[in-house]
C-alpha positions in Angstrom: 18.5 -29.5 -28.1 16.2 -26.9 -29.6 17.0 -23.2 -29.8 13.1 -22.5 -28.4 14.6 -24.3 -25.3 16.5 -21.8 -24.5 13.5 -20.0 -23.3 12.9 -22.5 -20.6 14.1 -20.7 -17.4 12.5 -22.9 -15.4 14.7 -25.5 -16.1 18.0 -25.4 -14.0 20.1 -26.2 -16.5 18.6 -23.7 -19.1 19.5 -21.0 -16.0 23.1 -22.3 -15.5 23.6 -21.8 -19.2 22.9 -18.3 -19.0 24.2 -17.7 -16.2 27.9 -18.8 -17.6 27.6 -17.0 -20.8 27.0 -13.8 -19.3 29.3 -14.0 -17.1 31.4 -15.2 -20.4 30.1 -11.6 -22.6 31.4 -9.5 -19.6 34.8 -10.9 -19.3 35.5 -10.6 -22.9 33.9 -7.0 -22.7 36.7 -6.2 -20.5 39.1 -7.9 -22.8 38.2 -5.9 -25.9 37.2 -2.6 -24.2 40.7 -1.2 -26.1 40.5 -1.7 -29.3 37.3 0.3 -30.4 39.3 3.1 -28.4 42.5 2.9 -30.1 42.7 5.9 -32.0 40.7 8.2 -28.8 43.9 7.0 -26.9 46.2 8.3 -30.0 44.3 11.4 -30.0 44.0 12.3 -25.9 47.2 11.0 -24.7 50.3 12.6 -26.6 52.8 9.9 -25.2 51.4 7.5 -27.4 52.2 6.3 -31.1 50.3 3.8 -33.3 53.7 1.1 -32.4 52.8 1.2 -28.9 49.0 0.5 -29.6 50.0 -2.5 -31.8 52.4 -3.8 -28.8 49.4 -3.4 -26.6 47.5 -5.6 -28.5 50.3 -8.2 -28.9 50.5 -8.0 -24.4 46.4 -8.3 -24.6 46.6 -11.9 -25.1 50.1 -13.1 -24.1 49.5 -13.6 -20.4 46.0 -15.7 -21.4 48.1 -18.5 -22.4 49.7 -19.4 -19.5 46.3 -18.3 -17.9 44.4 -20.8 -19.7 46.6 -23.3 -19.0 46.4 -22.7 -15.2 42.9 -22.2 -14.9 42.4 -25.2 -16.9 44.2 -27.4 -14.0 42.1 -25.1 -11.5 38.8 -26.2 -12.8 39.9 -29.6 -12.4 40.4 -29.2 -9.0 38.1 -26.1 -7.6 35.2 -26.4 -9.8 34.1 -23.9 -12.4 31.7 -21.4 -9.6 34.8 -20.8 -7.9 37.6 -19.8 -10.7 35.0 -18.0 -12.7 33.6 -15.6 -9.7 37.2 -14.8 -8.3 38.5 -14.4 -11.6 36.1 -11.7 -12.4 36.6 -10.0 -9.2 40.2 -9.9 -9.1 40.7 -9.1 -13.2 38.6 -5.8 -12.3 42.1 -4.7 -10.4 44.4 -4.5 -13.8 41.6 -3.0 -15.6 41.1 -0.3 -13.2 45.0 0.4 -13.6 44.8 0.4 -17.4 41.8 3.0 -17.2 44.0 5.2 -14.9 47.5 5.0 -16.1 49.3 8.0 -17.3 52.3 6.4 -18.7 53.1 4.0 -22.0 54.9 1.6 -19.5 52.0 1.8 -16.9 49.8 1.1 -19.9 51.4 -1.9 -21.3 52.0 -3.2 -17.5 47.9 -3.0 -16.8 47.2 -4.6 -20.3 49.6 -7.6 -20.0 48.3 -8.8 -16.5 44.3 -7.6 -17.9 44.9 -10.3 -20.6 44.4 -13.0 -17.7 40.9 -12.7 -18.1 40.6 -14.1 -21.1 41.2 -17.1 -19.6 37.0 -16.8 -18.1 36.6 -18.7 -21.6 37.4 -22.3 -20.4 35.6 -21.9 -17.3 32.3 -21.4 -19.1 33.0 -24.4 -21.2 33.5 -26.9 -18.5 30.8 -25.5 -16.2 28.5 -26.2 -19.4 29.9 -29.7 -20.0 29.0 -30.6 -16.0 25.3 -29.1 -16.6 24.3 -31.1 -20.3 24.7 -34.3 -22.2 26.7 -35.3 -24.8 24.0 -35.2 -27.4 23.2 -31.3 -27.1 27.2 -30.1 -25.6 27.6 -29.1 -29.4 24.8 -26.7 -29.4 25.0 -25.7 -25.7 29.0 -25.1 -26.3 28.5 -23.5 -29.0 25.7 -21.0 -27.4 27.4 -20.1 -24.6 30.7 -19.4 -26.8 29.0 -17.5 -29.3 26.6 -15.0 -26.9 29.6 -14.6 -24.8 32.0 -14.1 -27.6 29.7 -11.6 -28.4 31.4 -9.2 -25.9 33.7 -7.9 -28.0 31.6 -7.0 -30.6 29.4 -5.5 -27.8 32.3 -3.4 -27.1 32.5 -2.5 -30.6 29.3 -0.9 -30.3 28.9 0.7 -26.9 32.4 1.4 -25.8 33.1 4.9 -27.9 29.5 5.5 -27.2 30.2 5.4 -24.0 33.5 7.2 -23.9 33.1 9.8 -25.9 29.3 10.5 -25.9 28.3 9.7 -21.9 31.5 10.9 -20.4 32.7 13.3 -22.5 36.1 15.1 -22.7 39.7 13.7 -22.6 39.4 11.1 -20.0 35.8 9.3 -21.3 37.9 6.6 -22.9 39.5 5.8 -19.4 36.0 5.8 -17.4 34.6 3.5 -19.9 37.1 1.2 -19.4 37.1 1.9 -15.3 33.0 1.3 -15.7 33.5 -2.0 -17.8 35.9 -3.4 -15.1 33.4 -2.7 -12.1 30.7 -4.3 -14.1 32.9 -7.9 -14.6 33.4 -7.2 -10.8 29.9 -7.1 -9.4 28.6 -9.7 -11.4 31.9 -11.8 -10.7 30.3 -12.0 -6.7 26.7 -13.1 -7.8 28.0 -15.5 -10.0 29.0 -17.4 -6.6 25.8 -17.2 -5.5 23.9 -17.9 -8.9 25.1 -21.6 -9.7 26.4 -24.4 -8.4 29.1 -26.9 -10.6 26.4 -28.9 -11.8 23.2 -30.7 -10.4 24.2 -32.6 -8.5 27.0 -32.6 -5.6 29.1 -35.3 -7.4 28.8 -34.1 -11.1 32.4 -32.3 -10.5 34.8 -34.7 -11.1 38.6 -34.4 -10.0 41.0 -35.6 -12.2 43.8 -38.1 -10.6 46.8 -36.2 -11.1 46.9 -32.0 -10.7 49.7 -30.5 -12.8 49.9 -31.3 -16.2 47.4 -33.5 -18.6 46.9 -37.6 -18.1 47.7 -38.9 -21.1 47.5 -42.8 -21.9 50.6 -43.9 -24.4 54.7 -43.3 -24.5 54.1 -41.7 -27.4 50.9 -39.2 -26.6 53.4 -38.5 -23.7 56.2 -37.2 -26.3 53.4 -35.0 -28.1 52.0 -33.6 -25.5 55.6 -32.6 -24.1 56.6 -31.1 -28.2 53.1 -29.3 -27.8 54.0 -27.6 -24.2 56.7 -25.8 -26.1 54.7 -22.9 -28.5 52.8 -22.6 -25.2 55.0 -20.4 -23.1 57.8 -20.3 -26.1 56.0 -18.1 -28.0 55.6 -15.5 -25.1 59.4 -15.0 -26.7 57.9 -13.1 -29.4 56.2 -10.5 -26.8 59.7 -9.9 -25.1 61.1 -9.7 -28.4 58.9 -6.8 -29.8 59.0 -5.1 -26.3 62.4 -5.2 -26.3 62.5 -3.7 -29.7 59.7 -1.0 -28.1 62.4 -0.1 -26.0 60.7 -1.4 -22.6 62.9 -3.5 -21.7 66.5 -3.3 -21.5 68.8 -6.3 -22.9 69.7 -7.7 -19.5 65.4 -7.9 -18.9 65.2 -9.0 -22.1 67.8 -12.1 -20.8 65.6 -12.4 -17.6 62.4 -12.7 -19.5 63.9 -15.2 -22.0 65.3 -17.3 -19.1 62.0 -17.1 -17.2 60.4 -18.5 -20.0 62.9 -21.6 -20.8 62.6 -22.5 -17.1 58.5 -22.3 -17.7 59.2 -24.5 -20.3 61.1 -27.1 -18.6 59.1 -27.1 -15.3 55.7 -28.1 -17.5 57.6 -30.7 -19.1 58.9 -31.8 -15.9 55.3 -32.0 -14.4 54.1 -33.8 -17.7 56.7 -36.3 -17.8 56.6 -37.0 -13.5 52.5 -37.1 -13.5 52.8 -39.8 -16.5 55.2 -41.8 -16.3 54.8 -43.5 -12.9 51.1 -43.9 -14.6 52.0 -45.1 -17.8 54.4 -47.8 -16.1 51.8 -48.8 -14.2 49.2 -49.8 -17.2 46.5 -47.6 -18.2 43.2 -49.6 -18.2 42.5 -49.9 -22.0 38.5 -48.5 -21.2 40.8 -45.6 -19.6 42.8 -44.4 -22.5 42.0 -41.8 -25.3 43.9 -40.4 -28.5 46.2 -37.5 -28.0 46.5 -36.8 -31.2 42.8 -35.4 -31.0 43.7 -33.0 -28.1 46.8 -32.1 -30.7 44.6 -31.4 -33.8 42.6 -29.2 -31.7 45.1 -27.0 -30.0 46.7 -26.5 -34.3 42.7 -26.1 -35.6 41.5 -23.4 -32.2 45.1 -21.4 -33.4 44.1 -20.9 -36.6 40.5 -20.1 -35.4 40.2 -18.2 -32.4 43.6 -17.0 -32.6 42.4 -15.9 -35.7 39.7 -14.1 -34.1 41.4 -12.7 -31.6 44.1 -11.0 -34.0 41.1 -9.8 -36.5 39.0 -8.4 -33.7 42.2 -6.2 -32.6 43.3 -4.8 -35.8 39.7 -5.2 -38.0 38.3 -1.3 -36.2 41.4 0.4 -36.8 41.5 -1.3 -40.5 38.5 0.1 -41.4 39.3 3.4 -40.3 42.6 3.7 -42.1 40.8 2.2 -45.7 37.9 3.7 -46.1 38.6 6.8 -43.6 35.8 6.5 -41.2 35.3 8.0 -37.8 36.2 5.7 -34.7 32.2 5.1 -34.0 31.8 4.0 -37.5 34.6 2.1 -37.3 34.1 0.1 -34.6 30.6 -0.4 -35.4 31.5 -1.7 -39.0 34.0 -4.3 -37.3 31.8 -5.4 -34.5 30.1 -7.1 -37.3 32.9 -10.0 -37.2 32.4 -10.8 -33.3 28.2 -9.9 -34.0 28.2 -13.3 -36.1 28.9 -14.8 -33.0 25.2 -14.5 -31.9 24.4 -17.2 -34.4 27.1 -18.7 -36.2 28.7 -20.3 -33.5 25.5 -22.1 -31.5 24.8 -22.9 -35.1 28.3 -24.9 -35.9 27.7 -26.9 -32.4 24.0 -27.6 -33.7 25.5 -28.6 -36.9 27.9 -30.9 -34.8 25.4 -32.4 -32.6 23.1 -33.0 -35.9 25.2 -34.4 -38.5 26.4 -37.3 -37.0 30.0 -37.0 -37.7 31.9 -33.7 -35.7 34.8 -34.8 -37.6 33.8 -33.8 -40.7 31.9 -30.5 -39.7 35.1 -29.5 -38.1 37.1 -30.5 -41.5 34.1 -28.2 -43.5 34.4 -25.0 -41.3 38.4 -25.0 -41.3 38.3 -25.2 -45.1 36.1 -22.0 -45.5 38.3 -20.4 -42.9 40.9 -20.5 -45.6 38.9 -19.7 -48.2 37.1 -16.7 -46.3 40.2 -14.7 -45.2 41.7 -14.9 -49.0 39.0 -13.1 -49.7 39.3 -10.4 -47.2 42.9 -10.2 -48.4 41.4 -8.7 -51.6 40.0 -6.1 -50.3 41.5 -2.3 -50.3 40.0 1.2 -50.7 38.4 0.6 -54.4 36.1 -2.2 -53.1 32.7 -1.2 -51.8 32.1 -0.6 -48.4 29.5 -3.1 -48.1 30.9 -6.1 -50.6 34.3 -5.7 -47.2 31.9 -6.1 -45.2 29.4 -9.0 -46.3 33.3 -10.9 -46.9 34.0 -10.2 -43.0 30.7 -11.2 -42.2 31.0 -14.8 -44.4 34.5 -15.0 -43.1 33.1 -14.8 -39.7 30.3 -17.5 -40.5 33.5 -19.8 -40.7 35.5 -19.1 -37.9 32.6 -19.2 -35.4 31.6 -22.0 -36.7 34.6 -23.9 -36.3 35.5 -22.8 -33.2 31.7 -24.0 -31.6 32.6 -27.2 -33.7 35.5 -27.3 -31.9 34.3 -27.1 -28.2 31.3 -29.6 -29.4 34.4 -32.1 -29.5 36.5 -31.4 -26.5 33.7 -32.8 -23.6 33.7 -35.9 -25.7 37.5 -36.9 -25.6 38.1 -37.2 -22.0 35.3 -36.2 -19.5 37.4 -35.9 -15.8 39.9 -33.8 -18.1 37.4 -31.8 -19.7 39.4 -28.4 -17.9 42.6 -29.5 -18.9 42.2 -30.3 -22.6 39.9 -27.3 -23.0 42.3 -25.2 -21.2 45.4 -26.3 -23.7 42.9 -25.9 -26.7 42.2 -22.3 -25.5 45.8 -21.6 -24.9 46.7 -22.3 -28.4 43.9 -19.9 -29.0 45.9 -17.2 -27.7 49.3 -18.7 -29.0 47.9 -18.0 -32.7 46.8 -14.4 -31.6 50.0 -13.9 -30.3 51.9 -15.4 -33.7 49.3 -13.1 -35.4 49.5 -9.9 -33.9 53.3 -10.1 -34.1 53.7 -11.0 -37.6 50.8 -7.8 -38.2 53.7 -5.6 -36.6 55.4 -6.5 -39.6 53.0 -6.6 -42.8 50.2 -4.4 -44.4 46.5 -5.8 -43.6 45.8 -7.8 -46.9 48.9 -9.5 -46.4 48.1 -10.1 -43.2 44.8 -11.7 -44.2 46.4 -14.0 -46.3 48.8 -15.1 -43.8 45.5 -16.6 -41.9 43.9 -18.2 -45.0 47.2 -20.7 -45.2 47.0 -21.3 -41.4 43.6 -22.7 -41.5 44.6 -24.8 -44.5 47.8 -26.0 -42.5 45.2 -26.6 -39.8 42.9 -28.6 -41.8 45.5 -30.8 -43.6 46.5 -31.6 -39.3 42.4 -32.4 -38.6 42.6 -34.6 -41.5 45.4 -36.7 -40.4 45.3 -36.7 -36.6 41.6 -35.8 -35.4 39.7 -38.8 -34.6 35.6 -39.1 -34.0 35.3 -39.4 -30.2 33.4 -42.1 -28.7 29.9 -41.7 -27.1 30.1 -38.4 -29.0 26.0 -38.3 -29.1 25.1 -40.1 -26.0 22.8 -39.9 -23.5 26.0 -39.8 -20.7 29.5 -39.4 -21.2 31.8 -42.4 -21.4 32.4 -43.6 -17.9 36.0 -46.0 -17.5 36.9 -48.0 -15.0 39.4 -45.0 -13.5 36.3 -42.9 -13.5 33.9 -45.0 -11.7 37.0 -45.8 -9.0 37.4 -41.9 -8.6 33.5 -41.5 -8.4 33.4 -44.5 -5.6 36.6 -42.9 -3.8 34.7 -39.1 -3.7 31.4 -40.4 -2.4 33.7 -42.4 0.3 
C-alpha cells in the first residue's frame, strides 16, 4: 500500500480508514485538551497548585487501563462501529463535568473517569485490521495511529487559541474543553452510521471464550496471569499519590487498595477458568501462537506510548518553565512531539510492511528510543531553543515509529483475538504513562528523560529475547486455523 492511495475515496476501505482515524484525532483531542491549558487553570482558578495539576495528569490515564482492557474484550464481541460510536458519545459526559467543575476534587473526579476515552485507540486498530490485509496492516495501522495521534498535538495548537483568544476571559479554558467534548459527541453518532465492521457481514469474527485472552500453552497461561498484575496493580500508585494529595482519607485509601487486589484476582480467575478447561482439552497445533510475542509487546508499547503519553503531559509545561515562554508558545513548541505523528508513524508501519522482517524494525525503533530521550535529558536553559526542539522532534521520529511498528505486528499474531491482544498492548501503554507520570512527581525533567531512555533499552533487550516474527505476516489473508474456520462455519449456521 501506497501513500497516493490514500486519496482513493472511492474505494470503501480507503473511506473506512478515514473514517476510524478521525474518529481516533477527536477522542484523543478530548484526552489532551488539559494539558496546553495547565498553567490558564493555575492562573483563573485560585484553588489550584501545580501538585494538583501533576496528579491530574497521573488520573488522565489511570482509568484507560482497565478501559482498554475491557473494550478490548468488547470489540471481540460487539464489533468495532458499536464501542467506538457509544464510547464517544458517552465520554462527552465526564468531559463536560471537567469543563464545569469548580472544585480540585470535582476536577480530579471528571479527569479520572475522562481518561476512559483513551481507550477509542484499540477500537480504531481492530476496525482497521477487519477492513485490510496483512501485507499493507503496517502502513494502514500505522496511518490511522499516527493522523489520529495527532490529536493531541492538534490540541497543542488550537486549544489556548481557542480558550483564550475565541472565548475570552476567565472561563475560555472551560468552554474549550466543553466545545471539544460536544465535538467527540456528534461525530461519536455518525460514526454509527458511517461504517460498518468490515466488508462483508462475516469479516467480524468472535472469539470462543469472552473474558480474558485464549492462550495456547501451560506456560503462556502462567505469563499471561504474571502480566495481568502491573495492569490494575499499578492503579496503586494513583491511590498512593492521591492519598498523599490528601483526597482520600486512609480508610479510602484501604478501600481503593482492596478494590484493586480483588480486580486483580477476579482477571486471574477469568484467565485461569477460560484456559484451562481449553488447554486440557488440546489446542489444535494450526490453533496455537506464542505468548511471549503478546508479552514483548505489552513491555515495548510501555516504553513507547507510555512514553508518549507522559512526554505529551509534562513536554508544554516544560518548555514554559526552561525557556520562559508564554502558554501559546508553549504548547505550540510541544505539539511538535505528537506533530511527528503525521508522518513518522504511517512511515514505521510502511517500513514494517517493506522490510520483510517486523522483528527487526521493531528492535531498530526501540533502540533509538533510548538513544533519543538521553538526548533530551541534556537539555536545560543554555541550549538553544531550536537544537531542544529538533532533539524532541528526532526523539519523536522513534517513538512513533515504534509504536506503528508495533500495531503492524499485533493483527499478525492471532486474528479472532486481534481486540484482546491489542487491548492488553494498549493497556500497558497507559501502565507506563502511569509509572511515568508518577515517578515525574518525584524528579526534575532531565532526569525524568533519562528515566525513559533505560526503559526502552530494558524494552529492547525483552524484544530481543521473546518477540518472535509472526506467521503469514505479509500475506494476502490472515492465517486461518482449524478453530477459525469451525467458528466461521458455526456463525454462518
Amino acid at each position: 500500500m501506497h501513500a497516493k492511495e490514500l486519496l482513493e475515496v472511492e474505494r470503501r476501505e480507503i473511506r473506512a480508514l478515514h473514517y476510524t482515524w478521525i474518529a481516533f484525532f477527536l477522542t484523543f483531542y478530548v484526552w489532551f485538551n488539559m494539558a496546553p491549558l495547565a498553567t490558564s487553570m493555575l492562573q483563573t482558578e485560585s484553588y489550584l497548585t501545580p501538585d494538583h495539576i501533576k496528579l491530574f495528569l497521573i488520573a488522565n490515564v489511570a482509568l484507560t487501563i482497565p478501559g482498554r482492557v475491557i473494550v478490548g474484550m468488547a470489540l471481540d464481541r460487539f464489533g468495532p462501529r458499536r464501542v467506538f460510536s457509544i464510547l464517544m458519545v458517552v465520554m462527552a459526559i465526564p468531559t463536560w463535568f471537567f469543563a464545569f467543575g469548580d472544585s480540585a476534587m470535582q476536577l480530579f473526579v471528571a479527569r479520572l473517569f475522562m481518561s476512559i476515552v483513551g481507550a477509542g485507540f484499540v477500537v480504531g486498530i481492530h476496525m482497521t485490521a477487519l477492513w485490510f490485509k496483512p501485507r499493507d496492516i503496517g502502513f494502514a495501522e500505522g496511518f490511522y495511529a499516527g493522523w489520529g495521534n495527532f490529536g493531541s498535538a492538534a490540541a497543542a495548537i488550537t486549544i489556548p487559541t481557542v480558550a483564550l483568544q475565541f472565548f475570552g476571559g476567565d472561563d475560555g479554558w472551560r468552554w474549550a474543553i466543553a466545545l471539544s467534548g460536544l465535538l467527540m459527541a456528534l461525530y461519536g453518532v455518525a460514526y454509527w452510521f458511517l461504517i460498518t465492521d468490515g466488508p462483508a457481514v462475516g469479516t467480524h469474527k468472535k472469539a470462543r471464550k469472552s473474558g480474558a485472552l485464549e492462550v495456547s500453552t501451560w506456560k503462556d497461561l502462567w505469563l499471561y496471569c504474571l502480566f495481568i498484575v502491573p495492569l490494575y496493580g499499578v492503579l496503586g500508585l494513583l491511590v498512593y499519590r492521591t492519598q498523599a494529595m490528601g483526597f482520600l482519607s486512609a480508610t479510602g485509601a484501604i478501600v481503593c487498595y482492596s478494590a484493586i487486589v480483588l480486580m486483580v484476582v477476579y482477571q486471574i480467575y477469568k484467565a485461569i477458568s477460560v484456559n484451562v478447561p481449553m488447554i486440557k482439552a488440546g489446542i489444535p497445533e494450526d490453533d496455537k501462537y506464542p505468548f511471549k510475542s503478546v508479552a514483548a509487546l505489552n513491555v515495548s508499547y510501555f516504553a513507547n506510548f507510555g512514553a508518549e503519553l507522559a512526554v505529551v503531559s509534562m513536554l508544554p509545561m516544560f518548555f514554559a518553565a526552561t525557556w520562559k515562554l508564554d502558554p501559546t508558545a508553549a504548547g505550540l513548541i510541544a505539539s511538535t512531539f505528537a506533530f511527528v505523528n503525521l508522518w513518522a508513524r504511517p512511515l514505521g508501519g510502511y517500513i514494517s510492511d517493506k522490510v520483510g522482517n517486523r522483528r527487526l524494525v521493531m528492535l531498530i525503533y526501540m533502540f533509538g528510543i533510548g538513544v533519543g530521550f538521553a538526548l533530551m535529558g541534556m537539555l536545560n536553559a543554555e541550549w538553544p531553543l531550536f537544537i531542544a526542539v529538533v532533539f524532541t522532534i528526532l526523539c519523536s521520529v522513534f517513538v512513533q515509529g515504534a509504536e506503528g511498528a508495533t500495531f503492524g505486528i499485533i493483527p499478525s499474531i492471532k486474528r479472532r483475538l486481534t481486540g484482546q491482544i491489542s487491548g492488553m498492548a494498549g493497556a500497558y501503554g497507559n501502565v507506563g504513562a502511569v509509572f511515568y507520570l508518577f515517578i515525574y512527581t518525584f524528579v526534575e525533567p532531565n532526569q525524568f528523560f533519562y528515566i525513559i531512555a533505560v526503559g526502552a533499552l530494558i524494552a529492547w533487550i525483552v524484544c530481543y529475547f521473546w518477540l518472535a516474527e509472526p506467521e503469514y505476516a505479509f500475506g494476502d489473508e490472515y492465517k486461518m486455523s482449524s478453530v477459525d474456520r469451525q467458528i466461521a462455519a458455526e456463525s454462518n449456521y
